[in-house]
N, CA, C and O atoms as a Tinker XYZ file with bonds, in Angstrom:
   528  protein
     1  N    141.637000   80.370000   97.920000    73     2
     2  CA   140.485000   79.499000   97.781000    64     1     3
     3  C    139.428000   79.900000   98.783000    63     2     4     5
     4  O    139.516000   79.921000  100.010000    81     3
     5  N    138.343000   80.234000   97.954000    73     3     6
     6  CA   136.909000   80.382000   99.435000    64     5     7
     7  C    136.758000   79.139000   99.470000    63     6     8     9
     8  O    136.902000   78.192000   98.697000    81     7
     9  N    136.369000   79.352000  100.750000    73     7    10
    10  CA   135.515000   77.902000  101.658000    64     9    11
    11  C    134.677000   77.984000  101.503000    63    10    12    13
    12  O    134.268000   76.825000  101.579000    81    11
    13  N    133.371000   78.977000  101.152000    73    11    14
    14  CA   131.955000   79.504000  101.511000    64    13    15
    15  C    131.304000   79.254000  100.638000    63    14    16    17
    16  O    130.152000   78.905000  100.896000    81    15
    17  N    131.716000   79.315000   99.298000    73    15    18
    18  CA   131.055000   79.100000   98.283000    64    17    19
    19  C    131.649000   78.791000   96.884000    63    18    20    21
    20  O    132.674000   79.449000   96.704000    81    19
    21  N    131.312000   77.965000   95.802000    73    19    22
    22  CA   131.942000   77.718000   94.938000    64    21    23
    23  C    131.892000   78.895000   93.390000    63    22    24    25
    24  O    131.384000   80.011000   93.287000    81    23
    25  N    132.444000   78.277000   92.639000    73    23    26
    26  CA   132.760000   79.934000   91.278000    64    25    27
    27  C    132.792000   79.803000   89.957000    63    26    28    29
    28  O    133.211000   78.717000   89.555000    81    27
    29  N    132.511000   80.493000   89.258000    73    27    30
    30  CA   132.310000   79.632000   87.704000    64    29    31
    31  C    133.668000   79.782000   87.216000    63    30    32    33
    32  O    134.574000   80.580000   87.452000    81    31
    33  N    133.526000   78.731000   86.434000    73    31    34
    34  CA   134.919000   78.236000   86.044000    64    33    35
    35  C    134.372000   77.834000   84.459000    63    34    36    37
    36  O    133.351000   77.213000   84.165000    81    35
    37  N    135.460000   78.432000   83.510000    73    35    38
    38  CA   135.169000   77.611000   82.250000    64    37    39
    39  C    136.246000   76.461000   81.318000    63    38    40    41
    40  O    137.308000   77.044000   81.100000    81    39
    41  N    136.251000   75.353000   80.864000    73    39    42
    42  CA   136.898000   74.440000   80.272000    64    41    43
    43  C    136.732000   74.585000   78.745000    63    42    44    45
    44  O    135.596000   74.376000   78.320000    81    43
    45  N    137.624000   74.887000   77.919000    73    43    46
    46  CA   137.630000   75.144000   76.604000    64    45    47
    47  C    138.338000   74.230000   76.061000    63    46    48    49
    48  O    139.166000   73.696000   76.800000    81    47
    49  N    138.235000   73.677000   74.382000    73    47    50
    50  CA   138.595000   72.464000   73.808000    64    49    51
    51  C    138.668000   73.035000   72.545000    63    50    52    53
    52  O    137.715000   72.912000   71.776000    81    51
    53  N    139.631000   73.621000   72.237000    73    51    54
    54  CA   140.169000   74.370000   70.593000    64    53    55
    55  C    140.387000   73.063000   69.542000    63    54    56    57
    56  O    140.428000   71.870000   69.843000    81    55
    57  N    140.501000   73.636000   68.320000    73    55    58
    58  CA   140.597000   72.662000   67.002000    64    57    59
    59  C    141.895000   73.698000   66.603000    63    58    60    61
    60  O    141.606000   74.874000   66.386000    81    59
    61  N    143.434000   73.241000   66.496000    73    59    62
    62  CA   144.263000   74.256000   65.654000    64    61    63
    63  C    145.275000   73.240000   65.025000    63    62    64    65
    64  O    146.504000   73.258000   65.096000    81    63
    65  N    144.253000   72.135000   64.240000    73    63    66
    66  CA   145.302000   71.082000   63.884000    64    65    67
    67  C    145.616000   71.706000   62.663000    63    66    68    69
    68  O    144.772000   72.492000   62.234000    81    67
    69  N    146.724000   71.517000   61.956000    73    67    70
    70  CA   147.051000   71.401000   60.429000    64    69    71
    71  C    147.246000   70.185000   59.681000    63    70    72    73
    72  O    147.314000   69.008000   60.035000    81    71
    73  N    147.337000   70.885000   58.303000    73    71    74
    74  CA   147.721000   69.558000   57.590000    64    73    75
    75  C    147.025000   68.878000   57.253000    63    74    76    77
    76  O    145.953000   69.132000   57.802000    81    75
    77  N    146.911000   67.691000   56.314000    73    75    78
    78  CA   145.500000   66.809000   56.097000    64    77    79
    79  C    144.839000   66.227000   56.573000    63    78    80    81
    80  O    143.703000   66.104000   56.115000    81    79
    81  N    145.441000   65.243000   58.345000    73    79    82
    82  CA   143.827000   65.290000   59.053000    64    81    83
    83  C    143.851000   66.224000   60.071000    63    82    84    85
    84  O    144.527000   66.106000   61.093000    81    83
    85  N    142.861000   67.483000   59.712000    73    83    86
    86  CA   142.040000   68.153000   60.739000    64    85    87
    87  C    140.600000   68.004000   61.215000    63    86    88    89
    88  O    139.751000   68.786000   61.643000    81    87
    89  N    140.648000   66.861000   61.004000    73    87    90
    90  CA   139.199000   66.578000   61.765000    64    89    91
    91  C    139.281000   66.371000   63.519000    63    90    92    93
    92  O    140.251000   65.731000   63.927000    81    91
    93  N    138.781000   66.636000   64.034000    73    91    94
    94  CA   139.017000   66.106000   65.561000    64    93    95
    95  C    137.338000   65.791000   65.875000    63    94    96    97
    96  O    136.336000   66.398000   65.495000    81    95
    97  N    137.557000   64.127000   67.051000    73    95    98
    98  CA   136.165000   63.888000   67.428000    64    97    99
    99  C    136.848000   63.649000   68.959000    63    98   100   101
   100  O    138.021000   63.454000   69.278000    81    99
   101  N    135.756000   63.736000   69.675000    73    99   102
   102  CA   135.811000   64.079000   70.957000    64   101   103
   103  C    134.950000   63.693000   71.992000    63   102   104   105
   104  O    133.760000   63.935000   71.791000    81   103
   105  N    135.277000   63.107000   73.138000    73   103   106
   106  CA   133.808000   62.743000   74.143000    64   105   107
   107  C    134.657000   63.356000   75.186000    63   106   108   109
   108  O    135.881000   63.298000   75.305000    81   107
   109  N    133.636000   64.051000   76.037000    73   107   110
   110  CA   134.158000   63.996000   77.613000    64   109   111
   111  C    133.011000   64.378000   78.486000    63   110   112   113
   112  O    131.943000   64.908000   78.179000    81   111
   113  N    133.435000   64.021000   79.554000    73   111   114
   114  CA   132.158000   63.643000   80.587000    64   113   115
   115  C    132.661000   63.839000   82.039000    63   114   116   117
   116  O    133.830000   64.162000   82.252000    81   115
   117  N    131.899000   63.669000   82.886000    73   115   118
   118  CA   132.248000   64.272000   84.220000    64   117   119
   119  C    131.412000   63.104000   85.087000    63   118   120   121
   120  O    130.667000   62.407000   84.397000    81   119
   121  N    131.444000   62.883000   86.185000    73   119   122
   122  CA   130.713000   62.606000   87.157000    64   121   123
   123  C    128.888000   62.454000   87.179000    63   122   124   125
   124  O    128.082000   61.594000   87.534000    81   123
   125  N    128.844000   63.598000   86.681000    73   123   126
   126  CA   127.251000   64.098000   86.999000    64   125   127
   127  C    127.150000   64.629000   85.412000    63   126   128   129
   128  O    125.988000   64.858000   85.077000    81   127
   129  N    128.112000   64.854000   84.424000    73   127   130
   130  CA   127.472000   65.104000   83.342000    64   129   131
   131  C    128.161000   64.379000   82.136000    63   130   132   133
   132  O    129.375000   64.204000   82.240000    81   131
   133  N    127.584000   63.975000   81.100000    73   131   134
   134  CA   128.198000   63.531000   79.829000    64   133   135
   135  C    127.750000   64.503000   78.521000    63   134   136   137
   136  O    126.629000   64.878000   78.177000    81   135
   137  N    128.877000   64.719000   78.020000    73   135   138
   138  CA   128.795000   66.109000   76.497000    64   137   139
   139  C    128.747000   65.373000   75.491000    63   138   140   141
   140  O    128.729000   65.929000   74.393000    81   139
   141  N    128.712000   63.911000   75.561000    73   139   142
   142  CA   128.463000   63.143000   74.481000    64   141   143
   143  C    129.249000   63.397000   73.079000    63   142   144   145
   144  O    129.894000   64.443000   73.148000    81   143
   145  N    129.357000   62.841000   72.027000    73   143   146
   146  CA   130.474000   62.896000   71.283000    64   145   147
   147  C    130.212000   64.340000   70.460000    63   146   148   149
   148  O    129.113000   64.841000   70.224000    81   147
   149  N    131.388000   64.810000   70.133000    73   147   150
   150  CA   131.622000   66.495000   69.004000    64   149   151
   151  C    132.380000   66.177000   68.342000    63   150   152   153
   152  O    133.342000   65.457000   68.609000    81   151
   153  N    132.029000   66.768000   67.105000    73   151   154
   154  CA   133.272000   66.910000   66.407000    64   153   155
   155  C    133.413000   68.703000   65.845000    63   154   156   157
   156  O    132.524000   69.522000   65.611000    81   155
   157  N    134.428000   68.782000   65.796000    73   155   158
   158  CA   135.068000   69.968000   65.351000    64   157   159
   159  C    135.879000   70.316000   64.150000    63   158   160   161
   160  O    136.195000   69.218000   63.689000    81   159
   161  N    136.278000   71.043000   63.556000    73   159   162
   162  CA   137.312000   71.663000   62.583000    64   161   163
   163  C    137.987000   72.621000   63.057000    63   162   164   165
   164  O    137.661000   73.356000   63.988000    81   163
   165  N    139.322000   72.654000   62.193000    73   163   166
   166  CA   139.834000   73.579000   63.085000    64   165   167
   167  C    139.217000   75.402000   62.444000    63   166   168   169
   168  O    138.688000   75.962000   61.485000    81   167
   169  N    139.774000   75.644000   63.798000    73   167   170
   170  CA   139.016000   77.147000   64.094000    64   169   171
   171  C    138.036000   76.947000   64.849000    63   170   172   173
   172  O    137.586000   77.968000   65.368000    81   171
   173  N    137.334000   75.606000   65.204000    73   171   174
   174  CA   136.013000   75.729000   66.109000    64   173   175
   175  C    136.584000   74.755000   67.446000    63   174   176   177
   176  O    137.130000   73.683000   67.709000    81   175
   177  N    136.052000   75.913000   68.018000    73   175   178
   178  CA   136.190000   75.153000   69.845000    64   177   179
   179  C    134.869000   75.420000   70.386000    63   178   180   181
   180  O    133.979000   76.031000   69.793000    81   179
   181  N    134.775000   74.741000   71.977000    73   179   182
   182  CA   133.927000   74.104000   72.681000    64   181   183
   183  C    134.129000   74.850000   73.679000    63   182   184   185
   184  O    135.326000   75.085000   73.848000    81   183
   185  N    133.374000   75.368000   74.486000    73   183   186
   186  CA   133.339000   75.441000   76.239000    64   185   187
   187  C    132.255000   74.900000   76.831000    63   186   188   189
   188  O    131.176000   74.693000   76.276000    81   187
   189  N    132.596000   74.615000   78.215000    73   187   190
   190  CA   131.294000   74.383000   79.330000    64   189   191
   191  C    131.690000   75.404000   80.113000    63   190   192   193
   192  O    132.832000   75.838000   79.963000    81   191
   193  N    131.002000   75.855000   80.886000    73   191   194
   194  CA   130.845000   76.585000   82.212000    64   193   195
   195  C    130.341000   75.770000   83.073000    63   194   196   197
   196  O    129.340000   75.083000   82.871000    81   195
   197  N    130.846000   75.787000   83.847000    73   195   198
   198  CA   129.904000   75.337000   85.186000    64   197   199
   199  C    130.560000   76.176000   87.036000    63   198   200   201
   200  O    131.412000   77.039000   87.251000    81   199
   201  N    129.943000   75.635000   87.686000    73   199   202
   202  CA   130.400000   75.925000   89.217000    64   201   203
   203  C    131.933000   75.116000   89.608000    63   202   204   205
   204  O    132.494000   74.077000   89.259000    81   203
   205  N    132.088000   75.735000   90.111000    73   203   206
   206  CA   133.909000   74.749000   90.526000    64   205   207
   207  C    133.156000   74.311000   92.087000    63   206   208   209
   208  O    132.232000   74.976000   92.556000    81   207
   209  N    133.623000   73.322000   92.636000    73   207   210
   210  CA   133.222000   72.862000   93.715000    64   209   211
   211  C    134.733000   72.934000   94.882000    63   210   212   213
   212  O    135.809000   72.412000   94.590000    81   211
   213  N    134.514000   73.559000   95.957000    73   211   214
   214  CA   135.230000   73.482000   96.651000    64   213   215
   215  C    136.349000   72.839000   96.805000    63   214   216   217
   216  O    137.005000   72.974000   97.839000    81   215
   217  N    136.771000   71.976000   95.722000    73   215   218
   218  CA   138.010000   71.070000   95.740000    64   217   219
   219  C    138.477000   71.149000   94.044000    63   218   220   221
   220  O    139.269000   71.995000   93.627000    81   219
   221  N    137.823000   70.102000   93.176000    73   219   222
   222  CA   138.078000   70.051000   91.946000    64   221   223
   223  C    137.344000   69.421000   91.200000    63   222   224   225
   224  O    136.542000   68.841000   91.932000    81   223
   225  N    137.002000   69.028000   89.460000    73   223   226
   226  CA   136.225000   68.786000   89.156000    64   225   227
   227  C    136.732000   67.588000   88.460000    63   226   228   229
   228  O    137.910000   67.600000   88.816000    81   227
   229  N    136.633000   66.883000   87.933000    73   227   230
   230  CA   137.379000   65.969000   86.785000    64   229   231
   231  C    136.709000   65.915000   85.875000    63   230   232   233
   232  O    135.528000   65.733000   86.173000    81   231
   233  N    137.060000   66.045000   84.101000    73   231   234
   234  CA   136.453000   65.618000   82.986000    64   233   235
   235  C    137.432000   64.542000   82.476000    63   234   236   237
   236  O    138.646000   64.532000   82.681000    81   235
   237  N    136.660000   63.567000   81.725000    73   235   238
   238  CA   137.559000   62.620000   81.163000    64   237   239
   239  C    136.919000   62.795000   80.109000    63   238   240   241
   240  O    135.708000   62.880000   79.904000    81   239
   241  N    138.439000   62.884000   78.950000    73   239   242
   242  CA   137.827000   62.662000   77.400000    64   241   243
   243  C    138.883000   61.696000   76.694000    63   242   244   245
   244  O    139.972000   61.303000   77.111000    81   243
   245  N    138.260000   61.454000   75.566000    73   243   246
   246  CA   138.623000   60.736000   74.239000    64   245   247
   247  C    138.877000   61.395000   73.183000    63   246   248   249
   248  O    137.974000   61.730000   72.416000    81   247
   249  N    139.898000   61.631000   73.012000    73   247   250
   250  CA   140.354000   62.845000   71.585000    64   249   251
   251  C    140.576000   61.832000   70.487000    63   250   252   253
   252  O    141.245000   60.845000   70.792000    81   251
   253  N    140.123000   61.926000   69.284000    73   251   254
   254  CA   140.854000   61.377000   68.170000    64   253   255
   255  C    140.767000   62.010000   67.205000    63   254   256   257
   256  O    139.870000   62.746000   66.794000    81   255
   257  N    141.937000   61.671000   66.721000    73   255   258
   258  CA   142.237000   62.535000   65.109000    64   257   259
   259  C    142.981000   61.656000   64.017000    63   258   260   261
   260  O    143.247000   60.481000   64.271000    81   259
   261  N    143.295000   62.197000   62.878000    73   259   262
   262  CA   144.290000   61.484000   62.367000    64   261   263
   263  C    145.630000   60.909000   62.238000    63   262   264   265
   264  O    146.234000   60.023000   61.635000    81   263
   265  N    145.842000   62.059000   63.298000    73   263   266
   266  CA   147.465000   61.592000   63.783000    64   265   267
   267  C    147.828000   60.777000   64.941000    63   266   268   269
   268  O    148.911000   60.402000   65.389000    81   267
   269  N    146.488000   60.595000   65.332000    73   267   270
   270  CA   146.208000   59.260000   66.377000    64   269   271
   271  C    145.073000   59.444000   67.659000    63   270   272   273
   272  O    144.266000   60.365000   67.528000    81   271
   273  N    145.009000   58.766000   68.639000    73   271   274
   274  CA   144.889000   59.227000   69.943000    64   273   275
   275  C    145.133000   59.551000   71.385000    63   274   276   277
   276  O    146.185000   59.127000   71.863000    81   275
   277  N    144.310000   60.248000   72.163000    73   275   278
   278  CA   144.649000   60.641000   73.621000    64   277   279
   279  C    143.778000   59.858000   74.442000    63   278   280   281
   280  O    143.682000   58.818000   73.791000    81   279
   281  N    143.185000   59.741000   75.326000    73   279   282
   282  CA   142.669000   59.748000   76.659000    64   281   283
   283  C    143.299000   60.298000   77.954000    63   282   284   285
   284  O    144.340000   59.860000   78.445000    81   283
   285  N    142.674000   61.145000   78.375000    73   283   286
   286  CA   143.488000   62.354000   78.754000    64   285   287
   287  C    141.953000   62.495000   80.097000    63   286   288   289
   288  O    140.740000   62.363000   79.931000    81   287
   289  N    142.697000   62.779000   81.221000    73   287   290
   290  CA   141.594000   63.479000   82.548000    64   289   291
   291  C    142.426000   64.826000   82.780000    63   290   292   293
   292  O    143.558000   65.116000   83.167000    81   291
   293  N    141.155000   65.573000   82.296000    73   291   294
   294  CA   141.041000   67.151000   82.733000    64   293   295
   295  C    140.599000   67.624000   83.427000    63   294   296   297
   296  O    139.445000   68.042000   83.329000    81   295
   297  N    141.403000   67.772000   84.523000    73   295   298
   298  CA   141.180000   68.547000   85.830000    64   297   299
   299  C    141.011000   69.443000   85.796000    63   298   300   301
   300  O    142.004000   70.063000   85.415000    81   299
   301  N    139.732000   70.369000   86.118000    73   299   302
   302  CA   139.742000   71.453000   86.563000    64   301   303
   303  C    139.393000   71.698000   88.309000    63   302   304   305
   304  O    138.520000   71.382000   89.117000    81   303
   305  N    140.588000   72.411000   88.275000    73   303   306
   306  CA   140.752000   72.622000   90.036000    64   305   307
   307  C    141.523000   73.679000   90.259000    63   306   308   309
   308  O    142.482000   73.883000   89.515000    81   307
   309  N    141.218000   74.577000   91.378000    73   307   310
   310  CA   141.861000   76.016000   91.907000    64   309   311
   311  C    143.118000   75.760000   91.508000    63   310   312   313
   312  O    143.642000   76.639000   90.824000    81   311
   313  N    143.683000   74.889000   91.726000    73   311   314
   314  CA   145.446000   74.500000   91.634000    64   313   315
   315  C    145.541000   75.130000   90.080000    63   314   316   317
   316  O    146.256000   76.111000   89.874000    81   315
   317  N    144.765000   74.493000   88.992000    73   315   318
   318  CA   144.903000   74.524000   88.137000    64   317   319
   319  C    145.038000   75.940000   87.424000    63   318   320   321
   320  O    145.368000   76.007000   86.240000    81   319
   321  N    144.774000   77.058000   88.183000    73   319   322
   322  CA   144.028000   78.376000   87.285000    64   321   323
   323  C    145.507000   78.903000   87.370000    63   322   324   325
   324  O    145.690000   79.923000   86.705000    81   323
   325  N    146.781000   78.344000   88.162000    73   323   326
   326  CA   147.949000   78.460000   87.853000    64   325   327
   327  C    148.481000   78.196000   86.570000    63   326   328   329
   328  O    148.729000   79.054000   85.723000    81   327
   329  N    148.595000   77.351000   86.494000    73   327   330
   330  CA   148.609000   76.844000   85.205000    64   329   331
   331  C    147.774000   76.826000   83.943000    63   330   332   333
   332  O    148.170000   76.151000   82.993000    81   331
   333  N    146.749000   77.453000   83.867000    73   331   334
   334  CA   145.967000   78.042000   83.118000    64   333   335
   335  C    145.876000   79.537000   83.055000    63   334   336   337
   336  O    145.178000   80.134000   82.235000    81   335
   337  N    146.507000   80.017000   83.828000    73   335   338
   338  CA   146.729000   81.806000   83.710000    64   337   339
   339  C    145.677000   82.421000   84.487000    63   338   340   341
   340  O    144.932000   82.002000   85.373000    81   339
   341  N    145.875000   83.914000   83.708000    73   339   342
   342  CA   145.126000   85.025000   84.689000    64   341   343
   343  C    143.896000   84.451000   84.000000    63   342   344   345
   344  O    143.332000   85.527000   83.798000    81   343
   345  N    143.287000   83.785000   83.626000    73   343   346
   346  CA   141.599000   83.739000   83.418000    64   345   347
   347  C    141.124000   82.875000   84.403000    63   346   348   349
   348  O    141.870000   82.176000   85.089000    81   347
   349  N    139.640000   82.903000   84.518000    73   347   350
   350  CA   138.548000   81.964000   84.669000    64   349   351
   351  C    138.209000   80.332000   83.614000    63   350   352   353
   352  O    137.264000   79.597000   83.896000    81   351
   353  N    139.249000   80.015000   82.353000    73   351   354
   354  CA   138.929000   79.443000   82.174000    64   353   355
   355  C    140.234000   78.364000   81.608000    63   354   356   357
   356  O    141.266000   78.749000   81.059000    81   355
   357  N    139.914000   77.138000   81.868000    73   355   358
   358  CA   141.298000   76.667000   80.812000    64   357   359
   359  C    141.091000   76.014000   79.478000    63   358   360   361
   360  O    140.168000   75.334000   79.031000    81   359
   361  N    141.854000   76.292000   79.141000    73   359   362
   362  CA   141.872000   76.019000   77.765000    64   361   363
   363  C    142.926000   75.020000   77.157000    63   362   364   365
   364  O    144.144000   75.180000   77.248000    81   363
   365  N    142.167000   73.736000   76.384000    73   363   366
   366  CA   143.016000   72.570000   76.312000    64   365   367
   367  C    142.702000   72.957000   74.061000    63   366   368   369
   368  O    141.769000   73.409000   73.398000    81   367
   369  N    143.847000   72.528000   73.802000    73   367   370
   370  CA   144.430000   72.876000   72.503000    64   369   371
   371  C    145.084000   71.255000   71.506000    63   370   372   373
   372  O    146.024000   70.483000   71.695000    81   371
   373  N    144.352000   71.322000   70.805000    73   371   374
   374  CA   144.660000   69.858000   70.011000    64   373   375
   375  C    145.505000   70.512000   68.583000    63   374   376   377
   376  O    145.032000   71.312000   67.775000    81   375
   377  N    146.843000   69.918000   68.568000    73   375   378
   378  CA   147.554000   70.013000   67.482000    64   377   379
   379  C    148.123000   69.114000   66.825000    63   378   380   381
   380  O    147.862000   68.004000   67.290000    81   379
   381  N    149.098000   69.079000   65.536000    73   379   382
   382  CA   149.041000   68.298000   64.741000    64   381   383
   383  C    149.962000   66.975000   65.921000    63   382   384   385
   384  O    149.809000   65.754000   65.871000    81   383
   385  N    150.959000   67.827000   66.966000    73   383   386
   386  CA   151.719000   66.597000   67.367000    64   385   387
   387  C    150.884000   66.553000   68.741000    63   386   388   389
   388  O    151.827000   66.452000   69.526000    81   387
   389  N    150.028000   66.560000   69.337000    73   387   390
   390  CA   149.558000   66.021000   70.642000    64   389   391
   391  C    148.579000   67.469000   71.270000    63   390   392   393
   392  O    148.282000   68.504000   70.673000    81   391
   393  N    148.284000   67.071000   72.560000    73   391   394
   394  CA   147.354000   67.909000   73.318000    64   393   395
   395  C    147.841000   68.887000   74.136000    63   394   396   397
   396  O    148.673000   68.545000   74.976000    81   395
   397  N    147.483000   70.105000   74.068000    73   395   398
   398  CA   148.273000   71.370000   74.525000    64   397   399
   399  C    147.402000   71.600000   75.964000    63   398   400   401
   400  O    146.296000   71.072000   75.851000    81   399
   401  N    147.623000   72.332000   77.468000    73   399   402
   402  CA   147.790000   73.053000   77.950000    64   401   403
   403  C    147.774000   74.665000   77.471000    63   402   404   405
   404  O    148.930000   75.069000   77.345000    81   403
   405  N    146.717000   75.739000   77.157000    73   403   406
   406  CA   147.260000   76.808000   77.373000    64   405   407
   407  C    147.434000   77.717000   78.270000    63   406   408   409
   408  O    146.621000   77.994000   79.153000    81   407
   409  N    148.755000   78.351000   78.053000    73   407   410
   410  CA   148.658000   79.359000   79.645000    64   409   411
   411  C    148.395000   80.843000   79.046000    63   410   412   413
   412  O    149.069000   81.192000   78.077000    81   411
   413  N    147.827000   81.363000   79.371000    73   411   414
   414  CA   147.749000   82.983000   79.566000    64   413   415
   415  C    148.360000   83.870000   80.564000    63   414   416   417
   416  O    148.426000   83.509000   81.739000    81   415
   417  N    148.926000   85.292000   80.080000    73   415   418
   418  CA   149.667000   85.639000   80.996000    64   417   419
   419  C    149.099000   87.245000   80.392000    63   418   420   421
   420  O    149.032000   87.665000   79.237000    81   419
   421  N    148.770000   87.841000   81.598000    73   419   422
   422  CA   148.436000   88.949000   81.570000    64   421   423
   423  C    149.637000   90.170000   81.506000    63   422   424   425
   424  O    150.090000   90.506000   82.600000    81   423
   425  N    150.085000   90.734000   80.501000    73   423   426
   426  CA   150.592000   92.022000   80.635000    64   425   427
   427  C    150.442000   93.378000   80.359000    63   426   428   429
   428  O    150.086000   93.733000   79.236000    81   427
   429  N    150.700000   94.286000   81.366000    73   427   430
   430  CA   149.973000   95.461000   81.734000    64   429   431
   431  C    151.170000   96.520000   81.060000    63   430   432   433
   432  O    152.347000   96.299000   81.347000    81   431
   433  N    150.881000   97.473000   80.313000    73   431   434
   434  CA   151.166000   98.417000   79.430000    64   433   435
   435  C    150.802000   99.672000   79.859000    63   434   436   437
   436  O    149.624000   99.765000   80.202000    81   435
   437  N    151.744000  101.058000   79.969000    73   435   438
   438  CA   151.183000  102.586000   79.634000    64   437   439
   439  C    152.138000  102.824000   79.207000    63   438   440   441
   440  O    153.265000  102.346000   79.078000    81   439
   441  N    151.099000  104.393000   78.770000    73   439   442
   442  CA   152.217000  105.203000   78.143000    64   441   443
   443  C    153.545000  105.531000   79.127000    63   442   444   445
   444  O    153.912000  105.034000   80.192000    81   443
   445  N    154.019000  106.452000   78.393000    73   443   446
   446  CA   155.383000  107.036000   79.465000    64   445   447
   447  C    155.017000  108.228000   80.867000    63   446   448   449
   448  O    155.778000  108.571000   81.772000    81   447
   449  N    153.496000  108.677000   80.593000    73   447   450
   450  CA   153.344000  109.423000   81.119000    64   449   451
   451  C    152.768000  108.352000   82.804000    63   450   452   453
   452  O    153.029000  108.730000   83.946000    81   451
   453  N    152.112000  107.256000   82.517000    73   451   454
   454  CA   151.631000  106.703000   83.203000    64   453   455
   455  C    149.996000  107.347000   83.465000    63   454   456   457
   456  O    149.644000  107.559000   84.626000    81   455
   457  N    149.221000  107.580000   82.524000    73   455   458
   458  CA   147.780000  107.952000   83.074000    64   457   459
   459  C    147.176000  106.928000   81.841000    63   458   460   461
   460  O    145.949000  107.021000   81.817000    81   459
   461  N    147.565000  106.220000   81.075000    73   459   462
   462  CA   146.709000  105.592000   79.984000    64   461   463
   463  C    147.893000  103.963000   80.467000    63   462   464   465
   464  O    149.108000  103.769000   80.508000    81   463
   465  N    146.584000  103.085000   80.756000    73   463   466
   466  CA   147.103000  101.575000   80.706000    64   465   467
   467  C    146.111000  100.951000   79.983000    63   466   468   469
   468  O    144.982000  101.359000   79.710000    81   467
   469  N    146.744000   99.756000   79.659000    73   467   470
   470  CA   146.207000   98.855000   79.117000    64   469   471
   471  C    147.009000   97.400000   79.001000    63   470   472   473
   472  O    148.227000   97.233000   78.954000    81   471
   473  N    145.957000   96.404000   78.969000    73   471   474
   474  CA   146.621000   94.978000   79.033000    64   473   475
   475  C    146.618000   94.312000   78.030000    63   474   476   477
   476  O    145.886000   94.725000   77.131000    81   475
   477  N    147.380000   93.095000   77.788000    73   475   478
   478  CA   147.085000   92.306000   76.727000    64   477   479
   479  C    146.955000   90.565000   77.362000    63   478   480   481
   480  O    147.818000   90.248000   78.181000    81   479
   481  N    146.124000   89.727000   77.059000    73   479   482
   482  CA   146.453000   88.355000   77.277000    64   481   483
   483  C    147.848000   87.909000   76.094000    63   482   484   485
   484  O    148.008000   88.326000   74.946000    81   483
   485  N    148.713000   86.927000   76.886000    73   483   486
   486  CA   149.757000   86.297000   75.702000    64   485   487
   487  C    149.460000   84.688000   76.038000    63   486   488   489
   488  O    149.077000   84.179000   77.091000    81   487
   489  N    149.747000   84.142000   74.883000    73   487   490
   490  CA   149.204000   82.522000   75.436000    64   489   491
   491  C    150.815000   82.193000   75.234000    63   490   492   493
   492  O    151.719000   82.792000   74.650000    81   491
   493  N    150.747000   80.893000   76.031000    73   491   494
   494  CA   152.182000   80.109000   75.908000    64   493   495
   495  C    151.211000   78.488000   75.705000    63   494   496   497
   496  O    150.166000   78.330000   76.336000    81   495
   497  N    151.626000   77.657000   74.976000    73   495   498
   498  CA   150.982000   76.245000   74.770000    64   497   499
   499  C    152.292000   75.258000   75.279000    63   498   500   501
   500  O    153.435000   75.381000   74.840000    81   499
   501  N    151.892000   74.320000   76.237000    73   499   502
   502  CA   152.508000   73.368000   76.931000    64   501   503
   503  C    151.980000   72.604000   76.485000    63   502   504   505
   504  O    150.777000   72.763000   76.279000    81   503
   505  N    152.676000   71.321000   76.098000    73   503   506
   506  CA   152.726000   70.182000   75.371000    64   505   507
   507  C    151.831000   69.311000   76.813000    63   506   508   509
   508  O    151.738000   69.893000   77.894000    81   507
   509  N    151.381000   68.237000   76.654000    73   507   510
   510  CA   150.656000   67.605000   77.910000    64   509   511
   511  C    150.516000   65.754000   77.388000    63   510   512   513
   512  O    150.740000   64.806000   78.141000    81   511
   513  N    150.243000   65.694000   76.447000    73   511   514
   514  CA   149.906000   64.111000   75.665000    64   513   515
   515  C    150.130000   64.269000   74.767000    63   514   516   517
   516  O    149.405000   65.128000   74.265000    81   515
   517  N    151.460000   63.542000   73.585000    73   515   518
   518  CA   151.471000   63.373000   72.429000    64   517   519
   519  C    150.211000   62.374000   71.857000    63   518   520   521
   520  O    149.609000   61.626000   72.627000    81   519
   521  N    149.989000   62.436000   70.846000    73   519   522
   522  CA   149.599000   61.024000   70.311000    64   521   523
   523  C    149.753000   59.689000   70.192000    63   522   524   525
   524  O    150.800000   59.492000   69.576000    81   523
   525  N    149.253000   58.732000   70.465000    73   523   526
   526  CA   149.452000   57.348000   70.629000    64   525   527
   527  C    148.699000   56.642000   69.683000    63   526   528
   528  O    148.735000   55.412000   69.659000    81   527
């Protein structure tokens, strides 16, 4: 963690529901900002960017869908980029049974000779809030 200065950080909000209700509507808001209500389908997601502040940020949202709802506070905070993987951003995932966590995990690949690498992101989705 720098002390000196703060870092962009991004919060992502995917649509990968199935089944007959895939609609998702959505509010979340912060302190100092409100994103006011979205709605989505699936295949379409959301990001903000912003600055991370020396500690952490909080968003609070309202997910609803047809298979019910969440209210859910999304932290974004240094702690967090653990649990959100090798990126800059996290990424929260709405499915048919509740609200996902995704993690990314960077793995690094060469040939046999070792002069050609290359990486791939892999996601893993952690369950976080069923529906209520």
């Amino acid at each position: 963690m720098m002390v000196t200065h703060s870092h962009g950080f991004q919060l992502e909000i995917r649509n990968e529901l199935s089944g007959r209700y895939r609609r998702l509507v959505y509010k979340c808001w912060s302190r100092d900002n409100d994103f006011g209500w979205r709605e989505n389908w699936p295949g379409q997601h959301k990001d903000w960017s912003f600055a991370m502040s020396l500690f952490h940020t909080f968003f609070h949202c309202n997910f609803h869908t047809g298979y019910g709802r969440v209210d859910k506070q999304l932290v974004a905070a240094w702690e967090m980029k653990e649990q959100c993987g090798d990126r800059e951003k996290c990424t929260w995932v709405v499915k048919k049974d509740g609200l996902y966590l995704r993690h990314w995990k960077t793995i690094f690949f060469s040939n046999k000779y070792g002069n050609e690498r290359w990486y791939e992101y892999v996601q893993h989705d952690v369950l976080q809030s069923p529906w209520s």
